[in-house]
N, C-alpha and C positions, 0 to 999 in steps of 0.2 A: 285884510278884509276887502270885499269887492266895492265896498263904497269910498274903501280912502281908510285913513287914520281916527281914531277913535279920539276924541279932544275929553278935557277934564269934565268929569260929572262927577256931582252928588251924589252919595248912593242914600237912599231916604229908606231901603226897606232891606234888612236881612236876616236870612235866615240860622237857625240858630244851628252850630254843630255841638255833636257829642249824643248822650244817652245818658237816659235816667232809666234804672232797673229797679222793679220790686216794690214799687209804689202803689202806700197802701194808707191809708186813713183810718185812726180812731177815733172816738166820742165816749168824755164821762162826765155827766152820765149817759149813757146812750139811750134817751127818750125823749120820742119827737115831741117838740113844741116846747122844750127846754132848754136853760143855759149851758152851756157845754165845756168844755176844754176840747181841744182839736188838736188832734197830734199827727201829722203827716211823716211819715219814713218812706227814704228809698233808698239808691244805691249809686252813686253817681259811677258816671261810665268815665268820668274826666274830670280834670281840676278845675274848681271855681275860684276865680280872683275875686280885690276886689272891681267892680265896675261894673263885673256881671249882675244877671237879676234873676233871682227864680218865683218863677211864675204859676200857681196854682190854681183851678177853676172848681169851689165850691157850691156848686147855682144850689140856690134854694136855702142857702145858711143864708142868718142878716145879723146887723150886728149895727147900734146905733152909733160907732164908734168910725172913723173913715183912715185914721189914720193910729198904732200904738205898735206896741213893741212884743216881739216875740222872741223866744229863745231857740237857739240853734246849737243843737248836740252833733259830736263826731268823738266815737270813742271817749275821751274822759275829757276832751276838752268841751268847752263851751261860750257862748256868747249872746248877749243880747241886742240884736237888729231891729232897725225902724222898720216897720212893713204897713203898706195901707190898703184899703180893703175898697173894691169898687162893686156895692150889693146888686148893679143893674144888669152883670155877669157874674158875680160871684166870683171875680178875679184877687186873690192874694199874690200883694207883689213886692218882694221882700229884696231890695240891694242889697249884695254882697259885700260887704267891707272884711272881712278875714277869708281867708285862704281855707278852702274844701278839698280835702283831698280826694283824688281818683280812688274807684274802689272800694269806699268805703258808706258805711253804712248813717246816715243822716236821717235826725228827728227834728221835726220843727214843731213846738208848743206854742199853741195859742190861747195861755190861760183862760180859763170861765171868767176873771174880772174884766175881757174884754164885753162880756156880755153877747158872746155868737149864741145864737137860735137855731136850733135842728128846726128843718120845718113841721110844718103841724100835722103832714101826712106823714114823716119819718124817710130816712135814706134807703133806696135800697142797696143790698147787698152787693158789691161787685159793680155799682152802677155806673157806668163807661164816659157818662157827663162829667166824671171825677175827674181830673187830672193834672 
Protein backbone atom coordinates (compact mmCIF):
# COMPACT_ATOMS: atom_id res chain seq x y z
CA UNK A 1 0.00 0.00 0.00
CA UNK A 2 1.35 3.61 -0.66
CA UNK A 3 0.68 4.55 2.91
CA UNK A 4 2.77 1.81 4.61
CA UNK A 5 1.27 -1.41 6.21
CA UNK A 6 -2.10 -2.00 7.27
CA UNK A 7 -2.03 -2.64 11.41
CA UNK A 8 -4.93 -4.87 13.09
CA UNK A 9 -8.60 -3.72 12.81
CA UNK A 10 -11.84 -4.55 13.71
CA UNK A 11 -13.84 -5.41 11.16
CA UNK A 12 -17.69 -4.21 12.71
CA UNK A 13 -19.52 -4.62 9.33
CA UNK A 14 -19.73 -7.50 6.66
CA UNK A 15 -21.17 -8.56 4.06
CA UNK A 16 -22.84 -11.60 3.52
CA UNK A 17 -21.81 -14.32 0.69
CA UNK A 18 -23.53 -16.95 -1.07
CA UNK A 19 -27.28 -16.89 -2.57
CA UNK A 20 -30.72 -17.63 -1.68
CA UNK A 21 -32.90 -18.82 -4.91
CA UNK A 22 -36.72 -19.15 -5.24
CA UNK A 23 -37.94 -17.25 -2.23
CA UNK A 24 -41.38 -17.18 -1.69
CA UNK A 25 -43.86 -16.68 1.20
CA UNK A 26 -47.08 -18.26 2.17
CA UNK A 27 -50.10 -17.31 4.46
CA UNK A 28 -53.12 -19.55 6.23
CA UNK A 29 -55.26 -18.28 6.14
CA UNK A 30 -54.32 -15.83 3.65
CA UNK A 31 -56.82 -12.82 4.85
CA UNK A 32 -55.65 -9.46 5.64
CA UNK A 33 -56.12 -8.40 9.15
CA UNK A 34 -55.83 -12.09 10.30
CA UNK A 35 -53.73 -14.58 12.34
CA UNK A 36 -51.74 -16.50 10.08
CA UNK A 37 -49.19 -19.11 9.83
CA UNK A 38 -46.19 -17.98 7.59
CA UNK A 39 -44.16 -20.20 5.77
CA UNK A 40 -41.21 -18.93 3.99
CA UNK A 41 -39.21 -21.46 1.24
CA UNK A 42 -36.24 -20.88 -0.81
CA UNK A 43 -33.29 -22.53 -2.02
CA UNK A 44 -29.99 -21.98 -0.57
CA UNK A 45 -27.14 -21.31 -3.04
CA UNK A 46 -24.61 -22.70 0.02
CA UNK A 47 -24.33 -24.37 3.23
CA UNK A 48 -25.56 -22.76 6.44
CA UNK A 49 -23.74 -23.70 9.73
CA UNK A 50 -24.32 -23.11 12.80
CA UNK A 51 -23.52 -19.36 13.79
CA UNK A 52 -25.00 -18.20 10.63
CA UNK A 53 -28.30 -16.21 10.65
CA UNK A 54 -31.07 -16.00 8.22
CA UNK A 55 -32.69 -12.94 8.06
CA UNK A 56 -36.08 -12.17 6.62
CA UNK A 57 -37.93 -8.65 6.11
CA UNK A 58 -41.83 -9.03 6.49
CA UNK A 59 -42.81 -5.11 6.90
CA UNK A 60 -46.43 -4.82 7.73
CA UNK A 61 -46.95 -8.48 9.68
CA UNK A 62 -46.97 -7.78 13.75
CA UNK A 63 -47.06 -10.10 15.94
CA UNK A 64 -47.17 -9.29 19.89
CA UNK A 65 -44.67 -11.89 20.42
CA UNK A 66 -40.61 -10.52 20.05
CA UNK A 67 -39.07 -13.51 20.47
CA UNK A 68 -40.54 -17.71 19.79
CA UNK A 69 -39.69 -20.62 18.05
CA UNK A 70 -40.08 -21.78 14.48
CA UNK A 71 -39.55 -24.74 12.61
CA UNK A 72 -37.08 -25.39 9.84
CA UNK A 73 -37.66 -28.16 7.13
CA UNK A 74 -34.96 -29.53 4.54
CA UNK A 75 -36.12 -32.63 2.82
CA UNK A 76 -37.38 -34.99 5.64
CA UNK A 77 -35.32 -33.51 8.24
CA UNK A 78 -36.28 -30.91 10.71
CA UNK A 79 -35.79 -28.69 13.54
CA UNK A 80 -37.03 -26.16 15.80
CA UNK A 81 -35.01 -22.76 16.13
CA UNK A 82 -35.24 -19.64 18.47
CA UNK A 83 -36.11 -16.82 16.07
CA UNK A 84 -37.08 -13.17 17.06
CA UNK A 85 -39.09 -10.84 15.35
CA UNK A 86 -38.28 -6.90 15.34
CA UNK A 87 -42.20 -5.31 14.08
CA UNK A 88 -40.38 -1.81 13.52
CA UNK A 89 -38.85 -3.54 10.05
CA UNK A 90 -40.52 -6.56 10.02
CA UNK A 91 -37.10 -8.22 10.31
CA UNK A 92 -37.26 -12.25 11.20
CA UNK A 93 -34.00 -13.37 12.48
CA UNK A 94 -33.64 -16.75 13.03
CA UNK A 95 -29.73 -18.32 14.19
CA UNK A 96 -28.62 -21.25 12.73
CA UNK A 97 -27.75 -24.03 14.98
CA UNK A 98 -28.08 -27.29 12.50
CA UNK A 99 -26.38 -27.52 9.29
CA UNK A 100 -28.46 -26.51 5.83
CA UNK A 101 -27.42 -27.94 3.22
CA UNK A 102 -26.40 -26.20 -0.39
CA UNK A 103 -28.92 -26.78 -2.83
CA UNK A 104 -31.64 -27.58 -1.27
CA UNK A 105 -35.02 -26.65 -0.86
CA UNK A 106 -35.77 -24.89 2.89
CA UNK A 107 -39.39 -24.04 4.70
CA UNK A 108 -39.49 -21.98 7.64
CA UNK A 109 -42.89 -22.14 9.75
CA UNK A 110 -43.98 -19.68 11.78
CA UNK A 111 -47.16 -21.21 13.37
CA UNK A 112 -50.52 -19.05 13.82
CA UNK A 113 -50.04 -19.56 17.82
CA UNK A 114 -47.30 -17.13 17.29
CA UNK A 115 -50.22 -14.80 16.66
CA UNK A 116 -48.54 -12.80 13.18
CA UNK A 117 -51.05 -10.38 11.63
CA UNK A 118 -51.52 -9.96 7.81
CA UNK A 119 -51.87 -6.34 7.74
CA UNK A 120 -55.42 -4.82 7.53
CA UNK A 121 -54.75 -3.69 3.73
CA UNK A 122 -53.43 -7.48 2.81
CA UNK A 123 -49.93 -8.40 0.95
CA UNK A 124 -49.42 -7.82 -2.34
CA UNK A 125 -48.61 -10.27 -4.61
CA UNK A 126 -44.90 -10.74 -5.58
CA UNK A 127 -44.27 -7.52 -3.42
CA UNK A 128 -40.44 -6.91 -3.56
CA UNK A 129 -40.36 -5.40 0.29
CA UNK A 130 -40.44 -9.25 0.83
CA UNK A 131 -37.20 -10.71 1.37
Amino acid sequence: AVAGAVGKQLVKDVQAVGAVNDLGATFAPAQAGEVTKVVVSFALGMQMTSGDTLQFFLPGLSSGLSTFQVTVTHGSASASLAASWRVSDGRLSIPVTVTLPRDTTIRVTVPASVGMLLPPTGVRQNDEAFR
